[in-house]
C-alpha positions in Angstrom: 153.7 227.0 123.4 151.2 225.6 120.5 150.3 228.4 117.7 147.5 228.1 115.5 146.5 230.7 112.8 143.5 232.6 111.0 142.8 234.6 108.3 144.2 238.1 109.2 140.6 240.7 109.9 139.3 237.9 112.1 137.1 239.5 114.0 137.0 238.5 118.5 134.4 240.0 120.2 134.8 237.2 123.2 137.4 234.7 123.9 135.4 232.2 125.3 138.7 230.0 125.1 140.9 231.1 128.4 143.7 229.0 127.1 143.6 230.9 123.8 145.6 234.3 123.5 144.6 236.4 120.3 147.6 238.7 119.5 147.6 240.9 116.3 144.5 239.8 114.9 140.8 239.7 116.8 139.6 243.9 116.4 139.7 244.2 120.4 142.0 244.8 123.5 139.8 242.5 125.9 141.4 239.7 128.1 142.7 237.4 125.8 142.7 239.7 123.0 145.4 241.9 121.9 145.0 243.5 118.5 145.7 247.2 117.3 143.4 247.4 114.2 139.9 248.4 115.9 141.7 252.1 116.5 141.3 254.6 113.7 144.0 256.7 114.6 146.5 255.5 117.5 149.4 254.0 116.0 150.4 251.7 118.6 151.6 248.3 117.2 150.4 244.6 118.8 153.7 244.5 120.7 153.1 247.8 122.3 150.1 247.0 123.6 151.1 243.2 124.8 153.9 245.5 126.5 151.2 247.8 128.2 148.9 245.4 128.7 150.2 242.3 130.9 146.9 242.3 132.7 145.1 240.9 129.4 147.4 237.8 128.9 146.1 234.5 130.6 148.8 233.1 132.3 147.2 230.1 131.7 147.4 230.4 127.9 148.1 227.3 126.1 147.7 228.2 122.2 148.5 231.7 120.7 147.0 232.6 117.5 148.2 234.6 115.1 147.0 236.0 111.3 148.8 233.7 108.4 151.9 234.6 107.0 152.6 236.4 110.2 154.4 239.8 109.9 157.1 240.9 112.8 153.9 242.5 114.6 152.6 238.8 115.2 156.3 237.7 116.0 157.4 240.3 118.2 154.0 240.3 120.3 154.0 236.8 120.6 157.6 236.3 121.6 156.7 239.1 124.4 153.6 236.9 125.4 155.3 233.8 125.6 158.3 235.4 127.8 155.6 237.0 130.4 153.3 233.1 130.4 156.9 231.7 131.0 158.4 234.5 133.7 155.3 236.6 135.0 157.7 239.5 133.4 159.0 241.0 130.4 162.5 240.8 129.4 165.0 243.8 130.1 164.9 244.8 126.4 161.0 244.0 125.8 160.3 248.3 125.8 163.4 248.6 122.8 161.5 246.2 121.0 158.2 247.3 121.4 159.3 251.2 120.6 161.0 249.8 117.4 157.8 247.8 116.4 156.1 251.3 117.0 158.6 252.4 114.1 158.6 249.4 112.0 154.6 248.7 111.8 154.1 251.8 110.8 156.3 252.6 108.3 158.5 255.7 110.0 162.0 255.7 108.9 164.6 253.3 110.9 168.4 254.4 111.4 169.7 251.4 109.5 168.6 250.0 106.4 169.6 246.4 107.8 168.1 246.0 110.8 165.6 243.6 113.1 162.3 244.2 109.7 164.7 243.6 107.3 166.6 240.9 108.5 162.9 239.5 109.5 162.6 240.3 106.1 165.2 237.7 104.6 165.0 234.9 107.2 160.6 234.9 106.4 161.8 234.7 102.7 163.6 231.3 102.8 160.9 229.2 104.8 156.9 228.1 104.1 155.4 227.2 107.2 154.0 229.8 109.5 155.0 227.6 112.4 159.1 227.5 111.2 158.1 231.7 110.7 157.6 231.9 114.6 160.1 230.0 115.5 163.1 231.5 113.3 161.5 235.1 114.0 161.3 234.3 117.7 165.4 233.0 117.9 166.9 236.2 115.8 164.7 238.6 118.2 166.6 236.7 120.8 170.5 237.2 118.8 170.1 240.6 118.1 168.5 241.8 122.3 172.4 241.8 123.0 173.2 244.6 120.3 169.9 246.0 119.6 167.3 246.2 116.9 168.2 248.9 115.0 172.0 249.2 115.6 174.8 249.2 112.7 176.9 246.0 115.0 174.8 243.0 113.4 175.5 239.8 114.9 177.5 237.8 113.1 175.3 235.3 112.7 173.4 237.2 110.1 176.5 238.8 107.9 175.4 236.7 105.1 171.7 238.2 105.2 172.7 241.5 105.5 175.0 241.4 102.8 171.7 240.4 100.5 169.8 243.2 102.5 172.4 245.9 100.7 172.2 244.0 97.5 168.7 244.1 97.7 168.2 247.6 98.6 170.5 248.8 96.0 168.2 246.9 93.4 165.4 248.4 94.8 166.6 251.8 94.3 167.2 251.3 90.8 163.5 249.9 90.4 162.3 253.2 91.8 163.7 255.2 89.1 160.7 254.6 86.9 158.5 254.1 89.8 155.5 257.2 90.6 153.3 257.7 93.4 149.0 257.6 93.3 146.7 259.4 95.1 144.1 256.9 95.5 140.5 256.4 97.4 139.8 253.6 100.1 137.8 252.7 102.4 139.0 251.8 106.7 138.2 248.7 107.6 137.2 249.8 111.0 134.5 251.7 109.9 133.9 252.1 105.8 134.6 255.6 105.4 136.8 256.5 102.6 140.9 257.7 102.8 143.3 259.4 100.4 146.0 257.0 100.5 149.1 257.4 98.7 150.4 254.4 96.6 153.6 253.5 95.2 153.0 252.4 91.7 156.1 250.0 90.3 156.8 248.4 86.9 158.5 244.7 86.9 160.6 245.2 90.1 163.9 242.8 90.4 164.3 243.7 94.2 162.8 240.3 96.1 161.9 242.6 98.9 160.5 245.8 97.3 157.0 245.1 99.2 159.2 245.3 102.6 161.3 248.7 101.0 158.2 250.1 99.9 156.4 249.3 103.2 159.2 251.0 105.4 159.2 254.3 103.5 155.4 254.9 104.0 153.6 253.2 101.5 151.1 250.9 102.8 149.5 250.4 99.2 151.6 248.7 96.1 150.4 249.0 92.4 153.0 246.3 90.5 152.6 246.6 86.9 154.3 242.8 85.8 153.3 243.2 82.3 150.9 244.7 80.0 148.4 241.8 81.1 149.4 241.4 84.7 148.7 244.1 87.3 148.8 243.3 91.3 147.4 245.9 93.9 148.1 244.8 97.4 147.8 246.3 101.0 149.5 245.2 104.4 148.0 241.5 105.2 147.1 243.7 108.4 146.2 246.6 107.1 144.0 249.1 108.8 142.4 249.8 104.6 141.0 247.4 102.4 140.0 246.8 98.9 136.8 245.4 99.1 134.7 246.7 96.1 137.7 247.2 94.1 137.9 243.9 92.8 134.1 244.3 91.5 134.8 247.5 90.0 137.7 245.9 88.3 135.5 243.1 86.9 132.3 245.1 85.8 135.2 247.4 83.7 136.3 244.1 82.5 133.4 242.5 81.5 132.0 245.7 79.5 135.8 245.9 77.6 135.3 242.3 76.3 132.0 243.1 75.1 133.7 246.0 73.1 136.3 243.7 71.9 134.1 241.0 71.2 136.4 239.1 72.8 134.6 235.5 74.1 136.3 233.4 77.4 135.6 229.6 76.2 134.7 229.3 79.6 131.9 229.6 82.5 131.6 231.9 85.0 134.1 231.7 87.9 132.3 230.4 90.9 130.9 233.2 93.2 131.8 236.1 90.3 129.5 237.1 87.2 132.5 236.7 84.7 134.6 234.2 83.2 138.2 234.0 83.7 137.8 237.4 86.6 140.5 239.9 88.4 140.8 238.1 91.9 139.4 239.9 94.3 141.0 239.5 97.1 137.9 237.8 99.0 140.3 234.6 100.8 142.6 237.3 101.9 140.9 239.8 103.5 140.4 242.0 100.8 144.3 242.8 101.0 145.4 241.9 97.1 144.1 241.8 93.6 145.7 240.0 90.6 144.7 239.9 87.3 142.6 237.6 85.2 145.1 234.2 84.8 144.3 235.0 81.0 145.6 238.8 81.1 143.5 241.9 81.6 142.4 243.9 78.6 141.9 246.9 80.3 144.5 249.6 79.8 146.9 250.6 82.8 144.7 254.0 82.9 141.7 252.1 83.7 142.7 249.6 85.8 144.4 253.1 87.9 141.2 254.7 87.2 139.2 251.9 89.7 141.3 253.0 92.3 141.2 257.0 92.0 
C-alpha cells in the first residue's frame, strides 16, 4: 500500500480520487473519508470509526493518506484499513484495538503506564520519515495483538523501550513538581466558538516524552516555559481546538513592549507578519504551536499567559 501525507485540518468535502482513502484527516465520514474531527462532542477515534465503518473503505484503494507526523490514530486506522483492502475483514483483535484508541486519543487513563501509546511513543522517537513511522507503528501493533495493548506481559521485543518508558515517566514526574495547571480560552475548530480548556503549564522539562505524559493524563494544551525568552504553546497536531488568533495577539503585545523598551530589531518585517523577528504563529501547522521570537520574547511570562486567558 502507497501512503502520502497532508497537513493535518485538511479539509475533504469529496474524494473524487476512488483509489484514495482519507483516514484521520479530511473533516467527513463520506466514502473514502474517515476522520473524527468534524464532531463537536462524540469522542470516537479514526480507528473506531474505520472499525464501524467498512462500508466507506474502497476496496480498491491504492494510496492512504494520512496528516504528517502521524499520531497512533493515523497508525492504528490505517493498519485496520489496509487489513480489510487486503482480507475483506478485520482481524480478531481489530475491536481491542479500536476500544484502546477510544482510550488513548482521548486522553482517559490506561491500566499500564507502558503500553501500545507509549511504546508508539519511543519507537516514533528514534525515526524521521513519516513513511518508516507507518511502517514500525504498523509491525509493533502486529507484536503486541498476541498479548494485548494494554497488558503488563510486554513482548520481549520491546524490554529495552519499556525500560526507557519507566525511566522516562519517573523524570516526568519530577518535572511536574513545579508544574501548574491554566484555565485558558479557545476557540473549536469545527465551528469558532470559544472553550475553557485546561492547560498544563511546565518549566524546562528533562522528560523526552512529557508532551505524550501530559497528553495521556488529559491535557490536550501544553504551555513549556524553556527560558525566560523561550515559551512554546502547543495543541494535539489533531486537535479538535486551535490557536489561530493567538499568535497575533502574541505579536501586537510584542510589538507595543518594544516600543516601550525602545528596543529596535536591525531587521525587516517577517514576510506575511507586521513585525520583525515575530512569535510564530503556528500558520504551517495548523494553528497547533507557537514558539517564540528566534531573538527571545520580551514579554513577561504574565503576559504572554495573559494572551491565552
Amino acid at each position: 500500500m502507497k501512503y502520502e501525507f497532508v497537513v493535518a485540518g485538511t479539509s475533504v468535502k469529496k474524494n473524487k480520487d476512488a483509489k484514495k482513502l482519507f483516514l484521520d484527516v479530511g473533516n467527513a465520514l463520506i466514502f473514502g473519508v474517515i476522520d473524527h474531527h468534524q464532531f463537536e462532542d462524540e469522542q470516537k477515534s479514526a480507528t473506531k470509526l474505520v472499525f464501524e465503518n467498512p462500508d466507506l473503505i474502497p476496496l480498491d484503494t491504492e494510496s492512504i493518506i494520512l496528516h504528517n507526523s502521524p499520531d497512533l490514530d493515523c497508525i492504528a486506522s490505517s493498519y485496520l484499513a489496509n487489513f480489510y483492502i487486503k482480507n475483506q475483514k478485520f482481524p480478531s483483535y481489530a475491536l481491542e484495538l479500536a476500544n484502546f484508541l477510544d482510550k488513548s486519543d482521548f486522553g482517559f487513563s490506561l491500566e499500564n503506564r507502558v503500553n501500545l501509546s507509549s511504546l508508539f511513543s519511543i519507537v516514533k522517537s528514534k525515526v524521521q520519515s513519516n513513511e518508516q513511522i507507518v511502517s514500525l507503528g504498523h509491525t509493533l501493533i502486529e507484536n503486541m495483538a498476541s498479548t494485548g495493548f494494554d497488558v503488563k506481559h510486554i513482548p520481549c521485543l520491546y524490554q529495552k523501550e519499556a525500560l526507557l518508558i519507566d525511566r522516562d515517566r519517573r523524570i516526568y514526574s519530577k518535572d511536574k513538581v513545579s508544574s501548574r495547571e491554566l484555565e485558558c480560552i479557545l476557540a473549536k475548530r469545527v465551528d469558532s466558538s470559544e472553550v475553557q480548556l485546561k492547560a498544563l503549564i511546565l518549566k524546562a522539562p528533562k522528560s523526552k516524552l512529557f508532551k505524550e505524559w501530559a497528553r495521556e493524563e488529559g491535557y490536550d494544551l501544553l504551555i513549556v516555559k524553556w527560558s525566560k525568552a523561550r515559551t512554546v504553546i502547543s495543541l494535539k497536531a489533531d486537535s479538535f481546538y486551535t490557536l489561530k488568533g493567538v499568535g497575533d495577539s502574541l505579536n501586537a503585545l510584542e510589538k507595543l513592549k518594544r516600543s516601550e523598551l525602545d528596543l529596535k530589531i536591525e531587521e525587516e518585517n517577517r514576510e506575511g507578519y507586521d513585525i520583525p523577528d515575530p512569535w510564530y504563529d503556528g500558520r504551517a501547522h495548523n494553528f497547533t504551536i507557537i514558539d517564540a521570537p528566534m531573538g527571545g520574547t520580551s514579554l513577561s511570562f504574565d503576559e504572554i499567559l495573559g494572551c491565552l486567558c
